[in-house]
C-alpha positions, 0 to 999 in steps of 0.5 A: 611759736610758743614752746610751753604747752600752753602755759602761761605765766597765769598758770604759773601764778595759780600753781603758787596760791596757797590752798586757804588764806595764810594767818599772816594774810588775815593779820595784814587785811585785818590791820588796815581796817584796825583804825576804822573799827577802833573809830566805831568805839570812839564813835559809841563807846561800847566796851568789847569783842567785836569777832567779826565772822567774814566768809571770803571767796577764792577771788579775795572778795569777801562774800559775807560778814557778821559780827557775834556776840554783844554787838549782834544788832547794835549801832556798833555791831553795825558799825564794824561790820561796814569797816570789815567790808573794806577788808582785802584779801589775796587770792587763794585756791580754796573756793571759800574760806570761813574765819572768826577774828576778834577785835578789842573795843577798848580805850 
């Protein structure tokens, strides 16, 4: 027979999510897709900030993403915006999370 009350260790790891996406989570996704960004630049040689603006939902998944500025509609704007889909995030308690992250195009 099982003593808890219905918990499970599912539960558990629910109550340990944080409410949004901590700093250092967004840091950590945003440095693995970092060489492929910088491989948009080397590819069109377009100087810049790239801010990528990604709506994540609580599953990690990343819902939407489009880049601001300069780069709206360019083969680079384009570009980054595949790299940025390949981002993952952990899972977090929120239903969604909106964030703006800026990558430097430059040699």
């Amino acid at each position: 027979l099982d003593a808890g009350a219905g918990a499970t260790p599912a539960d558990d790891d629910e109550l340990k999510l944080p409410e949004e996406l901590p700093r250092q989570a967004i840091a950590d996704a945003m440095s693995t897709i970092r060489p492929q960004v910088f491989a948009c630049y080397e590819k069109f040689k377009e100087p810049g900030t790239a801010e990528l603006t990604y709506i994540v939902a609580s599953n990690g998944m990343v819902q939407s993403i489009r880049v601001g500025g300069s780069f709206d509609g360019t083969p680079t704007g384009t570009c980054v915006i595949d790299a940025g889909k390949n981002a993952r995030f952990p899972r977090f308690k929120a239903e969604r999370q909106q964030f703006t992250y800026p990558f430097f195009l430059r040699k």
